[in-house]
N, C-alpha and C positions, 0 to 999 in steps of 0.2 A: 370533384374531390370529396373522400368521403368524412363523414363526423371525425374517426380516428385518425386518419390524414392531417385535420386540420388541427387537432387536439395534440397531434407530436409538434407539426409544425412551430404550433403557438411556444412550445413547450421549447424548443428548441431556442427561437428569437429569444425567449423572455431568460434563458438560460446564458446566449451567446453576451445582452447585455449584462447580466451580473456578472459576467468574469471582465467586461471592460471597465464594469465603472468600484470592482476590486482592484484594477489594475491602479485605476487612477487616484482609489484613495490609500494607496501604499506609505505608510508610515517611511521615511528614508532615516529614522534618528529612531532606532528602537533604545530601549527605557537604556537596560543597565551590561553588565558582565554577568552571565547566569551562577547563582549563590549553589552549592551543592545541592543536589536534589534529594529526596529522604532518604538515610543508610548507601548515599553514593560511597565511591571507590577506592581503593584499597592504596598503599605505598608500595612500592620494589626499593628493596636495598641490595647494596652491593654483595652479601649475603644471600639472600633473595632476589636473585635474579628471573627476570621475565624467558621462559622459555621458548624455542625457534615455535610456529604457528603449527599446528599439525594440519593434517587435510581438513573441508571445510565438511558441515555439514551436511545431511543430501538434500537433496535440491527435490523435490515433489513436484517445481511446476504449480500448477491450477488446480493438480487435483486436491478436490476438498480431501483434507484428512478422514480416516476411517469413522475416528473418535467425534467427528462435529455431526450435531444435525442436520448447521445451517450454520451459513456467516453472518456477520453484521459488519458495519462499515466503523472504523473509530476516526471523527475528524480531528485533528490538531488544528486549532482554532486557525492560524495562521496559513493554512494550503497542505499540509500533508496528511496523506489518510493511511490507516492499513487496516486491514482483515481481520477481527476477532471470531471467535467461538460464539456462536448464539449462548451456547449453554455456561458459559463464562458468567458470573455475575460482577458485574460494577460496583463502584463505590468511589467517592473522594476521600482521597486524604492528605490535607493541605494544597498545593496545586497539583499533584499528582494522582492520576484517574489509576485505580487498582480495578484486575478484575482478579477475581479468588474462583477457586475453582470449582468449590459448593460454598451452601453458605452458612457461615459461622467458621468454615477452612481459615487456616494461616498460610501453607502452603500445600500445594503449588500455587503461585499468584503473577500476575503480567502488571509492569508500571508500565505507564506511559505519561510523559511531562515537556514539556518543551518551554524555550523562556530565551530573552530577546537580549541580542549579544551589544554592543557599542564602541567604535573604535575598530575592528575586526573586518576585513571581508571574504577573506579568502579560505578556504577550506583549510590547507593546508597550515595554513599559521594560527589558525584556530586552534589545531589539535594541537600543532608545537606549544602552544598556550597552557590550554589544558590539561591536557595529559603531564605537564611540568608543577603545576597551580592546581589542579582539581586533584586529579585522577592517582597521581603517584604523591601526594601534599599531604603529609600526617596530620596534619593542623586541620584537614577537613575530613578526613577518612582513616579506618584503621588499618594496621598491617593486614598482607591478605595473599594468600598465593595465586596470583594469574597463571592459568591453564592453556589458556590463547589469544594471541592478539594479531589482528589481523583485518588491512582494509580489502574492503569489497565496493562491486557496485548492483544496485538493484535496481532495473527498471531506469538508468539512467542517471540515480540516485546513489554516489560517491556516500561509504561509512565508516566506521569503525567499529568491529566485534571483538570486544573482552570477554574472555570466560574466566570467572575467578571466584574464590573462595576465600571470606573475611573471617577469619582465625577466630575471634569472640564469641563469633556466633554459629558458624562452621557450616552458612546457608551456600550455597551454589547457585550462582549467576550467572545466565547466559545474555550478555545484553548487544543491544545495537544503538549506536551513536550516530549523528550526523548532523551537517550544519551546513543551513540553505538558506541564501538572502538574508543575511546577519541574524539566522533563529538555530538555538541550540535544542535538538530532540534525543529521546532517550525512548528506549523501548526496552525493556528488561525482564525477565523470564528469572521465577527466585524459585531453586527446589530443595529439598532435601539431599546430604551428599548422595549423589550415583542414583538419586531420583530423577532425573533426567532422562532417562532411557524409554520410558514410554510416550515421552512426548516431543522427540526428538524433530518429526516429521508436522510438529505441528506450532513448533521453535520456528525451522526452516521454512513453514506455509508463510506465517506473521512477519518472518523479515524478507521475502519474497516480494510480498504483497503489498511493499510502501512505495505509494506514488504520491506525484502532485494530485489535487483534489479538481483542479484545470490545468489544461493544455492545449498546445497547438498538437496535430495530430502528421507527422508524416512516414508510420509506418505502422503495422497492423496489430492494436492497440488490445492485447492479451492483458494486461496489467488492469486494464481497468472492463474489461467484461465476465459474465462469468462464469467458472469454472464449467465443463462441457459444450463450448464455442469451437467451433473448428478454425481455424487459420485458411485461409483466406490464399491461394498460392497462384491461382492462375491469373492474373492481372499484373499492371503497370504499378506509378505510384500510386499515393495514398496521400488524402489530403481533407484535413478535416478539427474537430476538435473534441476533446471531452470535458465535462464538468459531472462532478460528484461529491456527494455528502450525505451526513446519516440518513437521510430520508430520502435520496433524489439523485437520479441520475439520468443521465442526457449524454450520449456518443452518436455524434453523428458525423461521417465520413464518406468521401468519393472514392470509388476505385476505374484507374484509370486505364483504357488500353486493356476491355472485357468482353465479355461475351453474353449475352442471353444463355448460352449453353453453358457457361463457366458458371454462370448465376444456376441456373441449375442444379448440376452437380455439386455447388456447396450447400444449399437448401436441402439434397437428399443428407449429406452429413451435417447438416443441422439433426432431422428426423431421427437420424442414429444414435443420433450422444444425449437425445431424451428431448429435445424440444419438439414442441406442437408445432405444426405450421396448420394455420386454420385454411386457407386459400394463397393458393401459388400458381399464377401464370404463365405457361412454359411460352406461350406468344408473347406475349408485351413484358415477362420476364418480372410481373410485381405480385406483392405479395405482403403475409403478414405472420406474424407468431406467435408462440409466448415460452414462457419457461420460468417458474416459479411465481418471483415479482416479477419478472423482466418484459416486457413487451419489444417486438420486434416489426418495423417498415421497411417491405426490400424494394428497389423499382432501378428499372434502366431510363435512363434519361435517352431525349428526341435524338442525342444524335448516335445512339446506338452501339456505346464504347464505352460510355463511363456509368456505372454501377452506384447508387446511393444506398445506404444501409444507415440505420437510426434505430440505437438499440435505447432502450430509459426504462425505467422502475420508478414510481411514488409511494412512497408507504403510508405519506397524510393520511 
């Protein structure tokens, strides 16, 4: 086994243990009911009525947007991650991470916040909650015209998407909600009216792009590799795990009921969508790669059926 081999390997184990012993120290009593988050959400009266949901936005998939260089990873401290713009800049402000879109901008800007529910566990009665208490509650938000409303699901991941516009200040919000293991997230896109249009596919990248930060793995895990990865078609199941965050990631999975020749043929559409393969074994079927950060281990296992692939990036 060679230096790199043993270096994923390690990488691997040392990663499989920190999702169990997260597992194990899971808080079951988060603190409070989450407080409005900065400039949250608007009232509907009976005047102002919330309008039927129009069609959604378009859906891009994995391909990076035009306008990025480069992704970054943003972690929600509690297991949810998604996909920023490298070129995005950061900032805090109060608990909520802003990135603005140069710097010294006001808008366009992306919130992201999240904060720990009590008494709640279920999706749906969360929102019956909020959306009665937060979201439509003048007492925490001002009037505002909703444009759209409408649940989705991403990557497995049940939401709610408002688009609305708060009359005072006459900004345009496109945001995504969602509430997992008693934790309330927000993910919010603030433009200028009918400034939205150039950055519509890149709205749709970032609420694409939210996944758990771990999981168990038992189908062909697009959500969390990236963008220029081919899909993986000629095989049985799948069975395996991920873990990711700003620095580090670790996917490693079985595929079962394959081929050396199937192993193949997806190695050459690796080579197509821009990845390097440094050495690849058409006999014993193993091999290596890379593609940006990302480094890649392929190999068929002794009994000549099942396929292991171990994709990971460090940025330390």
């Amino acid at each position: 086994m060679n230096k790199n081999r043993i270096k994923t390997f390690l990488i691997a184990i040392v990663a499989l243990l920190l999702i169990v012993s997260m597992a194990a120290c899971a808080n079951d009593e988060p603190a409070a009911a989450p407080a409005a988050a900065p400039e949250d959400t608007p009232t509907v009266s009976e005047d102002n009525p919330a309008p039927p949901p129009p069609e959604s936005l378009p859906v891009p998939g994995r391909v990076l947007p035009t306008s990025w260089s480069e992704s970054q990873v943003f972690m929600f401290q509690p297991g949810l991650i998604v996909d920023v713009s490298s070129d995005w800049i950061p900032r805090r402000d109060g608990d909520a991470t802003i990135y603005d879109f140069s710097d010294g901008s006001d808008l366009p800007r992306l919130s992201l916040y999240f904060d720990y529910v009590s008494g709640i566990d279920d999706f749906d009665e969360f929102f019956d909650w909020w959306l009665a208490e937060r979201f439509y509650n003048p007492e925490y938000n001002a009037s505002a015209d909703v444009i759209r409303q409408e649940y989705v699901t991403y990557n497995g991941i049940k939401g709610l998407e408002i688009d609305y516009m708060v009359n005072d200040d006459g900004i345009l919000r496109l945001a995504l909600y969602t509430f997992v293991d008693r934790i309330y997230y927000q993910i919010r896109y603030a433009f200028e009216p009918n400034g939205d249009g150039p950055y519509l596919d890149d709205v749709s990248y970032v609420f694409n792009s939210i996944r758990t930060s771990s999981a168990e793995l038992n189908e062909w895990p697009t959500a969390y590799l990236p963008a220029g990865t081919p899909v993986y078609t000629d095989g049985g199941s799948i069975q395996g795990y991920a873990y990711t965050d700003e620095t580090f990631g670790d996917i490693m999975f079985d595929i079962n009921n394959t081929s050396v020749d199937a192993l193949s043929k997806f190695v050459d559409q690796m080579e197509k969508l821009g990845w390097t393969i440094g050495s690849f074994d058409t006999d014993s079927g193993s091999g290596y790669g890379s593609k940006d950060q990302w480094n890649v281990n392929i190999f068929m296992k002794d009994d000549g059926t099942t396929a292991t692939l171990m994709f990971n990036f460090n940025l330390d």
